[in-house]
N, C-alpha and C positions, 0 to 999 in steps of 0.2 A: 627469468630474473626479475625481484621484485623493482617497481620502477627507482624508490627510494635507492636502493643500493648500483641500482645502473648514474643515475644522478652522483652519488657519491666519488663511484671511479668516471667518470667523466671528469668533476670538478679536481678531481687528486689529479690525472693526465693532462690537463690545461696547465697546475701551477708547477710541474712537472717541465713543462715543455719551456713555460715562462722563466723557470728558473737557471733552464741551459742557456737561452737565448741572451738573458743578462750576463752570463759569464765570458759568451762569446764575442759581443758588443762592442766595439775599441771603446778604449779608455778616451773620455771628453780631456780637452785642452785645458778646459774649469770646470766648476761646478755648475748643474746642469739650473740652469734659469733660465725661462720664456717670458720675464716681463720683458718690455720695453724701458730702453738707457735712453735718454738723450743727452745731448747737450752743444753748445753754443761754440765752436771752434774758427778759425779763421787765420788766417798769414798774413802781413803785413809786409810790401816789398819798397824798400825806398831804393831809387834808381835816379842817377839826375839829380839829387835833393829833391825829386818829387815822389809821394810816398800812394800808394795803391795798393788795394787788396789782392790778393792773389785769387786765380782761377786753380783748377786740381792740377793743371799740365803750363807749366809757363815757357817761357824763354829768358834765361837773366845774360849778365856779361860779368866779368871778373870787377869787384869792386861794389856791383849789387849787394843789398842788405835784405835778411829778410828778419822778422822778428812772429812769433805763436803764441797764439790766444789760445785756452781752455777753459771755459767755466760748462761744469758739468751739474744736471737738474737736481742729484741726490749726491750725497756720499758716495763716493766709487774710489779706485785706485787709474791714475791715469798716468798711464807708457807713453812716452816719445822716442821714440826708432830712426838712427839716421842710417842711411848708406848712402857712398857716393859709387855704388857699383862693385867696386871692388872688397871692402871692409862693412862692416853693421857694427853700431853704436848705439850704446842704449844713454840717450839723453837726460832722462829725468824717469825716478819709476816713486810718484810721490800719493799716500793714502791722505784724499781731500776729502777731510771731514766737514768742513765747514760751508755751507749751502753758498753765502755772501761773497766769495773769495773766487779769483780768478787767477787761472797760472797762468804767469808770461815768461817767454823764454828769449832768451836767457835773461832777459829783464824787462822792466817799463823804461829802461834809460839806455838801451843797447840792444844792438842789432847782433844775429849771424854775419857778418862779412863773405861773401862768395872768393875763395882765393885763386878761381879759375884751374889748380890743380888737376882737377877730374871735371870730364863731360857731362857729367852728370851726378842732382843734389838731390837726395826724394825725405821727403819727410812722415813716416806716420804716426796718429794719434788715437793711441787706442784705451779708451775710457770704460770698465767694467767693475759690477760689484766685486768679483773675486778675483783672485790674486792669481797671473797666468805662471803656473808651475816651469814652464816651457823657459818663462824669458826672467826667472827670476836670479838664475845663475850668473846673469849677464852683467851684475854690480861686481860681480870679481874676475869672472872670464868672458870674451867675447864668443859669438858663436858663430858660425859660417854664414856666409851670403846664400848659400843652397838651404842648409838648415831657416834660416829665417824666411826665405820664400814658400817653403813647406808652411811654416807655421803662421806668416801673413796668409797666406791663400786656403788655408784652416779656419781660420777667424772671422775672414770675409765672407765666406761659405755658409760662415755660422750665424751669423749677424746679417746680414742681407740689409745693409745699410739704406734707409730713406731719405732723400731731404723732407723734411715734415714742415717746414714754413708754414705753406699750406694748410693741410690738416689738422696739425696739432695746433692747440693753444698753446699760445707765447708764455714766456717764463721769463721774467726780470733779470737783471742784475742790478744788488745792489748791494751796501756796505762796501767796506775798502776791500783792495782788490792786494790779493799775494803776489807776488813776484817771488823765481824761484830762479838760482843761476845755475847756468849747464855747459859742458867742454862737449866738443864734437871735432873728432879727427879733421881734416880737410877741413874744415869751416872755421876761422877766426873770428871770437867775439871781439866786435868794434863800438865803441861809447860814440852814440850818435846825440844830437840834440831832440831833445822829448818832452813832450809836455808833462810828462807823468802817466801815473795810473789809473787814479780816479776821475782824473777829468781830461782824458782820453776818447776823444769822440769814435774811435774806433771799436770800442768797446759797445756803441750801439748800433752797428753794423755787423756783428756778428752772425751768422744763419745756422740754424738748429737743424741738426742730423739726431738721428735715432733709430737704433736697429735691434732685434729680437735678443735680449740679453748680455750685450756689449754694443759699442759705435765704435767702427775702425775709419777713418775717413787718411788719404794718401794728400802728398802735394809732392807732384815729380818737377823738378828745375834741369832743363835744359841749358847748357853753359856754350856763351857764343864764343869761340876763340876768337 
């Protein structure tokens, strides 16, 4: 066999092989991106009238407030996910085109209120270019606490979330900041006293996470009876 023609069915049998193997592949959650997302997320817990940032795993008590920061490095669409164990809620599913602009939830003048109902309050923030097919159903119908376990722990998989403090270079915030309002089962929005949004020193307290194509970052609330 001349070598030309052995070279030929070689290269024909590789795109052959390549083309099963794409068929076979499960279908991605999004569309497939390997940049890197970051962006600037954080909780805010007043308790006592004294107000602290949150860690990823807290301990609150009924009457704790918590309020959520987002400002993301680029254009992206950014999900908030509540469950309190039993139910899953989709908070806010808002396309942030604006680089200057920061979501607060449920506002810069109002807190989440903990109603101590359920032992437990988890919050996630998942910040990506593409729009997740998965959880887009969720502005008309809810989906199972099983179903959404499957599909956080997909994401997270996917994303292999960093804190990049560190490593990366800092990225600003600046211009006025969005405010965006949101209902959540088990959690009553309560008007607390605030300085606002703009001149919100928590806002520069922020810590930047970033992970391969999305950033999914959790905040679990343990509820003291």
């Amino acid at each position: 066999m001349r070598p030309e023609i052995r070279y030929t069915i070689t290269a024909l049998g590789l795109f052959i092989l390549f083309s099963i193997a794409q068929q076979l592949s499960p279908a991605p959650l999004y569309a497939a991106d390997n940049s890197r997302v970051r962006a600037k997320i954080g909780v805010q817990i007043q308790s006592d009238q004294k107000i602290s940032r949150a860690r990823s795993r807290e301990r609150l008590k009924p009457k704790d407030a918590v309020r959520l920061y987002v400002h993301a490095e680029k254009s992206c669409y950014i999900y908030i996910i509540h469950t309190d164990g039993k139910s899953v809620d989709l908070l806010n599913i808002t396309e942030q085109k604006i680089h200057s602009s920061t979501l607060i939830l449920p506002s810069a003048q109002a807190f989440y209120e903990i109603d101590g109902q359920s032992s437990m309050e988890k919050f996630t923030i998942i910040c990506t270019p593409e729009q997740i097919k998965e959880l887009s159903g969720m502005e008309k119908q809810s989906i199972t606490l099983a179903q959404w376990r499957t599909i956080e722990t997909a994401l997270e998989n996917r994303s292999n979330l960093l804190d990049s403090k560190d490593s990366d270079d800092p990225f600003s915030i600046n211009g006025n900041v969005a405010s965006i309002a949101g209902n959540v089962r088990g959690v009553t929005s309560s008007i607390r006293n605030s300085s606002g949004a703009n001149d919100d020193p928590f806002l520069k307290e922020l810590q930047i996470f970033s992970g391969h194509g999305l950033v999914i970052k959790s905040y679990e609330f343990q509820i003291q009876k």
